[in-house]
C-alpha positions in Angstrom: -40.8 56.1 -6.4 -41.4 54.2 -3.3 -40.0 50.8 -4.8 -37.5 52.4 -6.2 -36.5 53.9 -2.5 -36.7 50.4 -0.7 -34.5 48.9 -3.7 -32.1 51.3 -2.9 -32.3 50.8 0.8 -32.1 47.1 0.8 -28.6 48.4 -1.5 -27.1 50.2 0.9 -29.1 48.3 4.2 -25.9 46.2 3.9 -24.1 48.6 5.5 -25.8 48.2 8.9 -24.7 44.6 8.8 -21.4 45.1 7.7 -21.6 47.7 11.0 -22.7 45.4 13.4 -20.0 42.8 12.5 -17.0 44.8 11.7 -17.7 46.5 15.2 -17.1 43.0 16.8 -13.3 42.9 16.0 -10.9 45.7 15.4 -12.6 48.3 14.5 -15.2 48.5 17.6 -11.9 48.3 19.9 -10.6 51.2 18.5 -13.7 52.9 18.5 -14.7 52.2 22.0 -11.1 53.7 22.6 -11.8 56.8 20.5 -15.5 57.9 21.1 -15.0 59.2 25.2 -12.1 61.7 23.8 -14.4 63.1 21.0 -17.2 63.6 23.2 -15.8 65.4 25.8 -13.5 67.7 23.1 -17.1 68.5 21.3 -18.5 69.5 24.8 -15.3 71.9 25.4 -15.6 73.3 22.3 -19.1 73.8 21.2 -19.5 75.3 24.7 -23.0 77.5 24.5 -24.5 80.3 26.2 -27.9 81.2 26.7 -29.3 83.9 23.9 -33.0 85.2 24.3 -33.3 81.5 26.1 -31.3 79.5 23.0 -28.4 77.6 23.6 -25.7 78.9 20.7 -22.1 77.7 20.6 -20.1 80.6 21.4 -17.3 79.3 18.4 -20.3 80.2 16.0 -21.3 83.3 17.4 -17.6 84.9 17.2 -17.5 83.2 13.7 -20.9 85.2 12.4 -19.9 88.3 14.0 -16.8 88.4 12.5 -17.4 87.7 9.2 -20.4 90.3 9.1 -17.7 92.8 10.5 -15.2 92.4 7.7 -18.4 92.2 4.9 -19.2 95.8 6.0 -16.0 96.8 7.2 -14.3 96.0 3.4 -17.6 97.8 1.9 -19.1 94.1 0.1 -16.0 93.1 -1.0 -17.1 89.8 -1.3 -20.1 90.7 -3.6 -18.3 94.0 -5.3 -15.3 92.0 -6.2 -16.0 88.9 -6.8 -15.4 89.8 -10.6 -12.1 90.9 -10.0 -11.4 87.8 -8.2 -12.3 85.5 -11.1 -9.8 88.0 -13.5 -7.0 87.8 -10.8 -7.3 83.6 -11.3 -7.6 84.0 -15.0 -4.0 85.7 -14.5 -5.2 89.6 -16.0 -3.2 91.4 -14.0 -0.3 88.9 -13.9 2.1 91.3 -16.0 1.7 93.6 -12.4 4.2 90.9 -10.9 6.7 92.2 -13.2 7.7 95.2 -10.9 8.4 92.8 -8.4 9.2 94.6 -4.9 12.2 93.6 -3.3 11.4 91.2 -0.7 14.1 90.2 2.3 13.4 86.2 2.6 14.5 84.3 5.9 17.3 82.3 5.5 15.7 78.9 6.0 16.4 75.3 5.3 14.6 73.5 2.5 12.9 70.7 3.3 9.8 68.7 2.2 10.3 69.7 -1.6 10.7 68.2 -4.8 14.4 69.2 -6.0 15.5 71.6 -8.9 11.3 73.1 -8.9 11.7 76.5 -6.9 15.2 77.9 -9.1 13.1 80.1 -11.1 10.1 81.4 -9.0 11.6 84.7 -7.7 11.6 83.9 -4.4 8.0 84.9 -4.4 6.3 81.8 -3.7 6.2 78.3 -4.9 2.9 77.8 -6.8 0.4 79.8 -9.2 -2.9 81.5 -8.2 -4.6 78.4 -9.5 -2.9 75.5 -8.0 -2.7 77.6 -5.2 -6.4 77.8 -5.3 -6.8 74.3 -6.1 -5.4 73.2 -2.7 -7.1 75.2 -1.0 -10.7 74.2 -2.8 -9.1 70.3 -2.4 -8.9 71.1 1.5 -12.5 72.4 1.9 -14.2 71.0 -0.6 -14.7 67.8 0.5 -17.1 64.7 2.1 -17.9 67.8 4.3 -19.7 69.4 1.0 -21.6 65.9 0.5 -22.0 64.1 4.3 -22.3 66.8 6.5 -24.6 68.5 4.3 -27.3 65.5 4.8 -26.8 65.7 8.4 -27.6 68.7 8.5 -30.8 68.6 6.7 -31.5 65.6 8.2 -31.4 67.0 11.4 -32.6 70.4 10.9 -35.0 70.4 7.7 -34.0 72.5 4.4 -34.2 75.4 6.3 -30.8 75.0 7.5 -29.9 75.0 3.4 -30.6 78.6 3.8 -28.2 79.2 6.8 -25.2 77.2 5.1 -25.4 79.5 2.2 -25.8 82.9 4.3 -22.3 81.8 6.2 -20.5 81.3 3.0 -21.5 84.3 1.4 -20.4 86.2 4.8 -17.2 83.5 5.2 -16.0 85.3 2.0 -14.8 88.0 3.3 -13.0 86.4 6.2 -11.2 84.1 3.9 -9.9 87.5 1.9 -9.0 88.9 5.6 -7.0 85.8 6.0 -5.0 84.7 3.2 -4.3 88.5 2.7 -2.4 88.4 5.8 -1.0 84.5 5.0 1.0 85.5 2.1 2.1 89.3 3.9 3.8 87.6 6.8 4.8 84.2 5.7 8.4 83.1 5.3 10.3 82.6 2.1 14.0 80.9 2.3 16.8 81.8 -0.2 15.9 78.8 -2.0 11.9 79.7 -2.5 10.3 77.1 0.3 7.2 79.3 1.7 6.3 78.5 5.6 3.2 80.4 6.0 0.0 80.3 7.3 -2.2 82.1 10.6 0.6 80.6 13.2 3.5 83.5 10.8 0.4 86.2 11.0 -0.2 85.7 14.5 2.8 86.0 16.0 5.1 88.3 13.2 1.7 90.7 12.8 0.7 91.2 16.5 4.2 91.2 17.4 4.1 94.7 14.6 1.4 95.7 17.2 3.2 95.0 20.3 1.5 92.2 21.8 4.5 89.9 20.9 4.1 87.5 23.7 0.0 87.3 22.7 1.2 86.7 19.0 3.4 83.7 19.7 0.8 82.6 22.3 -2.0 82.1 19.8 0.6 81.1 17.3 1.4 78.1 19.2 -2.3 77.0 20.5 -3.3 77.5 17.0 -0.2 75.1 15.5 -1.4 72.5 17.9 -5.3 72.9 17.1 -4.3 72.5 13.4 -2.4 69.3 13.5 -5.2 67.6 15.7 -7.9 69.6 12.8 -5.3 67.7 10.3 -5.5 64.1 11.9 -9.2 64.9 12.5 -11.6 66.9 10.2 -9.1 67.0 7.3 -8.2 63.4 7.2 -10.3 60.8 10.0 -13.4 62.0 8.6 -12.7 61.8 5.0 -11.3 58.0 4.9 -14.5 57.1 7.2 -17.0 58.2 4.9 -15.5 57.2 1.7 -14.6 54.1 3.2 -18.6 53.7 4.4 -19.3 54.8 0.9 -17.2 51.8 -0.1 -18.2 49.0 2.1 -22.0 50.0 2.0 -21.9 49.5 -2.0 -20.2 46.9 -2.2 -21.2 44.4 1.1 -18.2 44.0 2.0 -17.7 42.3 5.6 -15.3 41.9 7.9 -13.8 42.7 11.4 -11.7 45.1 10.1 -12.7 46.3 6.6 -12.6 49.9 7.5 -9.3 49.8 8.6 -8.3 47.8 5.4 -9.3 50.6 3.6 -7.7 53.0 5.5 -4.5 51.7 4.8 -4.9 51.7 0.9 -5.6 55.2 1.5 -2.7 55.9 3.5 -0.7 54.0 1.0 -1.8 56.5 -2.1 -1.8 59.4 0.2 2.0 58.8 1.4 3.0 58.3 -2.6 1.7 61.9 -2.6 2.8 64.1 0.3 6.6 63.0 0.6 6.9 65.4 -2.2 5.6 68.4 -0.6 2.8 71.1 -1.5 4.5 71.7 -5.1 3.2 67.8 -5.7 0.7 68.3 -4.0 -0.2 70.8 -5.9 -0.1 69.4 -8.8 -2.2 66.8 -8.1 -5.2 68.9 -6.8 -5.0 71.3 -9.8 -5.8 67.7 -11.9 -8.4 66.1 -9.2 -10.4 69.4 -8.4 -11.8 70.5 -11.7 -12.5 66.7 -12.9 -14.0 65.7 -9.2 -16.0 68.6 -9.7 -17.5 68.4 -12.8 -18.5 65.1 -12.1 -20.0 65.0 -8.5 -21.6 68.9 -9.9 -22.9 67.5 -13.1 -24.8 65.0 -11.7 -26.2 67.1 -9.5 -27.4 69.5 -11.8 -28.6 66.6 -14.1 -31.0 65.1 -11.4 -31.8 68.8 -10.8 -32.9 69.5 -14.0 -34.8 66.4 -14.5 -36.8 67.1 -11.3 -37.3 70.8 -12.3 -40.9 70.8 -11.9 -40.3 70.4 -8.1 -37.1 72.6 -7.5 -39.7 75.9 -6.6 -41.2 73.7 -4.5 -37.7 72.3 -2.6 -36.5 76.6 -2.9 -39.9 77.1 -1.1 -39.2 74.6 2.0 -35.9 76.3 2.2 -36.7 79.6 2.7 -40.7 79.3 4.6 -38.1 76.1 6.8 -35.7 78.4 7.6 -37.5 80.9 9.8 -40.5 78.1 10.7 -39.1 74.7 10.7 -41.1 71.4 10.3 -38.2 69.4 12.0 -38.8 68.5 15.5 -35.6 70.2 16.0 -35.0 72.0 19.6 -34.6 75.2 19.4 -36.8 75.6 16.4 -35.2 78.1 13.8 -32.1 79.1 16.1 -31.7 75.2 16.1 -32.0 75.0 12.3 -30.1 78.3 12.2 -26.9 76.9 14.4 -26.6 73.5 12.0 -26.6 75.2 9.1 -23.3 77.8 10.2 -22.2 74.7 12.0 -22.0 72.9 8.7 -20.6 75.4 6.5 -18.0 76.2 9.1 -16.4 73.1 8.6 -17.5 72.4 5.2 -15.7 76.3 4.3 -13.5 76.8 7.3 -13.8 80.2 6.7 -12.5 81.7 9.9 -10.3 78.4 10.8 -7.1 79.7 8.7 -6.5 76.8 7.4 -6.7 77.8 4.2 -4.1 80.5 4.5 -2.0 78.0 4.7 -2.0 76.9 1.1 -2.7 80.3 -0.1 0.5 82.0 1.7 2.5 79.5 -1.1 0.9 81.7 -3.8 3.8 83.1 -6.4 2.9 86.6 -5.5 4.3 90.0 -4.5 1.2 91.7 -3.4 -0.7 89.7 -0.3 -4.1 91.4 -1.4 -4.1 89.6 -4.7 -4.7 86.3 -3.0 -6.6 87.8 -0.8 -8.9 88.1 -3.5 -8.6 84.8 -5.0 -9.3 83.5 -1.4 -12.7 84.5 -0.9 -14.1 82.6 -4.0 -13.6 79.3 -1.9 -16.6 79.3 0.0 -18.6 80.9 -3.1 -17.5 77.2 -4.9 -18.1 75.3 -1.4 -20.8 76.4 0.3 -23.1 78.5 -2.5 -22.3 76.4 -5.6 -21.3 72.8 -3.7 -23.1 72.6 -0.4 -26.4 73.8 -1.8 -26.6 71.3 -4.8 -26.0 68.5 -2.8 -29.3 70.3 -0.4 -31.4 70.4 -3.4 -30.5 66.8 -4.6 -31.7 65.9 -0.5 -34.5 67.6 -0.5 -36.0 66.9 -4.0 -35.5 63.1 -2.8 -37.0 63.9 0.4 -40.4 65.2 -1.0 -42.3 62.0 -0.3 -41.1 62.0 3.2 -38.2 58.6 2.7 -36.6 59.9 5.9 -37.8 62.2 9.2 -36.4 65.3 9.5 -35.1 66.1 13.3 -35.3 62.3 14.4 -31.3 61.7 13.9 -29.7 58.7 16.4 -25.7 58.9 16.4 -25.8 61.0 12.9 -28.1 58.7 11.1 -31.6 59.4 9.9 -34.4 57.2 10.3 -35.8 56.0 7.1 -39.6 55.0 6.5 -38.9 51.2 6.6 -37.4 51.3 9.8 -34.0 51.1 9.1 -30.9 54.2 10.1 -29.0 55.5 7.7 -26.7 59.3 7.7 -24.1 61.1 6.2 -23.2 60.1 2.7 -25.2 56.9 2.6 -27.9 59.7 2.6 -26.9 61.7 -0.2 -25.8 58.4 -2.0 -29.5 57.1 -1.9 -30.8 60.2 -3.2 -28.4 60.3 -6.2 -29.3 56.7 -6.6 -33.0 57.4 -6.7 -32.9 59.6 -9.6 -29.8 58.2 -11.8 -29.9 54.3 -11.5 -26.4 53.0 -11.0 -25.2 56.7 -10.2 -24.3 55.5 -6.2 -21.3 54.1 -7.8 -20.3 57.2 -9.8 -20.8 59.3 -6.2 -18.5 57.0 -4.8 -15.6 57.8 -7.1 -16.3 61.3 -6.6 -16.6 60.7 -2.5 -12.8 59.0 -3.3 -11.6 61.6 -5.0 -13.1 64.2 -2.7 -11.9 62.4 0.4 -8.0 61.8 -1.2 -8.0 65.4 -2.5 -8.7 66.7 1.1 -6.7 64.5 2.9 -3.3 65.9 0.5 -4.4 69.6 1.3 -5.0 68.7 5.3 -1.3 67.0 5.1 0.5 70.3 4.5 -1.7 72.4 6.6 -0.8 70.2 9.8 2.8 69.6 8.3 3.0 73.4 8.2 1.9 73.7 11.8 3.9 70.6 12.8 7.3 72.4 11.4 6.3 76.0 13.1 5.9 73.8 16.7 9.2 71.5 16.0 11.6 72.7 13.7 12.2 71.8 9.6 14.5 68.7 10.1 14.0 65.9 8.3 12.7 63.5 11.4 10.1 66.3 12.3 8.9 65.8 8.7 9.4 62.4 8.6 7.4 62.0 12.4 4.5 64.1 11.3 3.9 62.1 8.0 3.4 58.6 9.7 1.3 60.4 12.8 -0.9 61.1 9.9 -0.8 57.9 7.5 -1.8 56.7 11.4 -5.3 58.4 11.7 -5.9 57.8 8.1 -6.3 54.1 8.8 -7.9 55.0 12.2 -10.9 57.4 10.7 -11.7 54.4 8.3 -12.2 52.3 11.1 -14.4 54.8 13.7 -18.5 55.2 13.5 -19.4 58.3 11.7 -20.9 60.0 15.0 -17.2 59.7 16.5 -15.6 61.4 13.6 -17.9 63.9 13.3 -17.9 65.0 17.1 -13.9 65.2 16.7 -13.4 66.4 13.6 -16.5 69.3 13.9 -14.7 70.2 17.2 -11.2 70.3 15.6 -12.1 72.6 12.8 -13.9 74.8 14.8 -11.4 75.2 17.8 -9.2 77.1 15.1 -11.5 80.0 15.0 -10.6 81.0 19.0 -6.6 82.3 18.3 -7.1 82.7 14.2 -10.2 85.3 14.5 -8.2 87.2 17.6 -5.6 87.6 15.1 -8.1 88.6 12.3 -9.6 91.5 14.4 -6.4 93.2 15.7 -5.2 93.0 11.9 -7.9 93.8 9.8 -6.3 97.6 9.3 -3.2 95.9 7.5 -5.0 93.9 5.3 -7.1 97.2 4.4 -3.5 98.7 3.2 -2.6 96.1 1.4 -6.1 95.9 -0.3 -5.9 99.8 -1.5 -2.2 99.3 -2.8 -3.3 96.5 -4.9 -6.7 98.1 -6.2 -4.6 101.3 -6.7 -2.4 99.4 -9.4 -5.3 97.3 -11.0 -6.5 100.6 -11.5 -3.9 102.1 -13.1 -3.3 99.3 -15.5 -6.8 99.8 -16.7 -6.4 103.9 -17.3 -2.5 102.6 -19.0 
């Protein structure tokens, strides 16, 4: 195993070269230019308070709390009905959209569409519970699922395995609480174009509670949080590590190769988003399933053919999670805090973003989606997240990298050398499946391209609520964007990862103030839709 390892170092070693030199051109300038903004946003909002003498972010904190709120307050409903969720996808109760109830639709313009695709949809929405699905699994599950997964082992140990999956199984029911209320208060035009998402539920559902001037408040400070999340987690971070991915396998050199490669993404990505989330759409309902069955079945392939020491990697998880071998500070608070930290923005299960997508659902009852919603960070974080730990850690058992000693988001590998994020999980694929670096990095393409679409629309969606549905706004936003895809490409992965954690995460201050003054709706609209599956089943 150990020549194997050092081959597969001195494969991906390159990378470090490739660093030092592309960070003597372009690239370094625009990283020197980048790095003091994300440090001092990460500081601002990862802003801790002491705890029994810990130092815990007060954006996670809020985010645990609520999500254990709604998980009792909706009595499980992430456990109890998960089944029906999977039906509700399936399309099982579809034939209860037939008693459509008259909705009144804004009178909007259309813009951002493809023409002659919304004649027939009811005004009800503009794609299926599927696609609609799709997009929103594109937008979350993404690099975050296969970087930020090794950075957080690799600085907190397998124990913090253990934490990523408690927050997604709790993140569940926040995401129902959420795209419940996307699709009851978005906006529908005469023509079918849906503008939804938490910036419609914050100020059109708090405004039903009398705390207009709060509700357009938090509508607007979210609106601006999610374009920068857009430019930031949802797009920088995905074209850095796919394009690290990139140059690390294939040596390439230069002083500005990542921002070469930026721009062939934003080239494909623009091809995609000028024909708005029914395209997009589209394309995710392809990429998902087939990004997902490869980057999963290799997975479970090197899982299974190391399955004489998955107890032992379950066994570190758990005994790491309370008692942690990392020389992490903090000790298990520490190793607690990155593993929510990492499936907050891996799930974004508090962050609204995914409401977004979901309010363009082709549905009359809000609740319905609701549903659908919450299997997101099930497939994410559970399924997703906790393969790629396992792969880590079953590649870890002979100690190829310390746990807790982590410089600038890279670990530091037995000969010497520092390597993190997806070159990580890249080596450990690599050490079980010969040649199997190159498959991850189609899938970290794929994964990267498939988030970047869904990101587009969320911060397009945002962009339109702050400035209008013209043609120029849409027009303005879309090259902002193509902009910091380029850009991400040519940051280091400790810069992106400061922003782009930050960004995510400073959603959760307006969206979960919204969340917890409207929790009673979404129960209503939950019992009405339960009600009728009910009484299809006694029909």
């Amino acid at each position: 195993m150990c020549t194997s390892l050092f081959l597969n170092l001195e494969l991906l070693s390159t990378l470090q070269i490739v660093t030092s030199s592309a960070e003597k051109g372009l690239d370094e300038k625009i990283n020197d230019s980048f790095m003091p903004f994300a440090v001092w946003w990460e500081k601002l909002i990862l802003a801790e308070i002491g705890i029994l003498g810990y130092g815990i972010p007060v954006v996670l904190i809020v985010l645990i709390l609520g999500a254990l709120f709604f998980t009792i307050y909706f009595g499980f409903v992430n456990i109890r009905h998960f089944p029906t969720a999977i039906q509700v996808v399936r399309g099982k109760y579809d034939e209860l959209e037939r008693e459509k109830p008259k909705l009144k639709p804004a009178v909007l313009e259309i813009d951002g569409d493809l023409k002659g695709t919304i004649k027939d949809e009811g005004h009800l929405g503009e794609v299926n519970h599927f696609q609609a699905l799709a997009t929103a699994v594109s937008g979350t599950v993404g690099l975050g699922n296969i970087a930020l997964v090794a950075v957080a082992i690799s600085i907190g140990g397998p124990g913090a395995t253990f934490w990523m999956v408690l927050a997604g199984l709790l993140g569940m029911s926040t995401k129902f609480v959420e795209c419940t209320l996307g699709v009851r208060y978005r906006d529908i035009d005469k023509s079918g174009t849906v503008f939804g998402g938490p910036m419609y539920y914050l100020s059109r559902g708090l405004k039903e509670k009398g705390l207009g001037h709060l509700g357009r408040f938090l509508a607007i400070v979210f609106a601006v949080l999610c374009v920068g999340a857009s430019f930031g987690g949802g797009n920088a971070f995905q074209s850095n590590q796919a394009a690290a991915q990139i140059i690390g396998l294939f040596g390439l050199t230069g002083s500005a190769t990542g921002s070469i490669i930026g721009f062939v993404f934003a080239v494909l990505v623009g091809i995609v988003i000028i024909g708005g989330i029914k395209r997009i759409a589209k394309v995710t309902e392809k990429v998902v399933p087939f990004m997902a069955i490869l980057y999963v079945g290799a997975a479970l392939f090197i899982i299974f053919s190391k399955i004489d020491l998955v107890d032992e990697a379950f066994s570190r998880i758990f005994s790491e999670a309370f008692s942690p071998k990392a020389t992490i500070t903090g000790g298990f608070v520490g190793v607690m805090i990155q593993g929510f930290r990492r499936a907050a923005f891996s799930n974004e299960a508090g962050a609204g973003s995914a409401a977004i997508a979901h309010s363009a659902v082709n549905t009359a009852y809000p609740a319905s989606e609701g549903l659908v919603g919450l299997l997101e960070p099930f497939i994410d974080t559970v399924l997703v997240c906790t393969m790629t730990a396992i792969v880590i850690i079953l590649f870890n058992m002979d100690g190829a990298f310390m746990y807790g000693d982590v410089v600038n988001g890279q670990a530091l590998f037995a000969d010497g050398s520092r390597l993190g994020g997806v070159n990580i999980t890249s080596l450990a694929f690599e050490d079980s499946i010969t040649g199997s670096s190159y498959v991850l990095m189609v899938a970290v393409c794929l994964f990267a391209f498939s988030t970047i679409l869904s990101w587009s629309y969320y911060g397009l969606q945002a962009w339109k609520y702050l400035f209008g549905r013209g043609k120029l706004t849409d027009l303005t936003y879309k090259v902002l964007f193509l902009i910091f895809t380029v850009l991400g490409a040519a940051i280091t992965l400790d810069a992106v990862i400061k922003f782009s954690d930050a960004m995510i995460l400073a959603l959760v201050f307006p969206n979960m103030i919204g969340l917890l003054i409207l929790f009673p709706n979404v129960k209503a609209e939950f019992s009405k839709y339960m009600t009728l599956i009910s009484k299809k089943k006694t029909d």
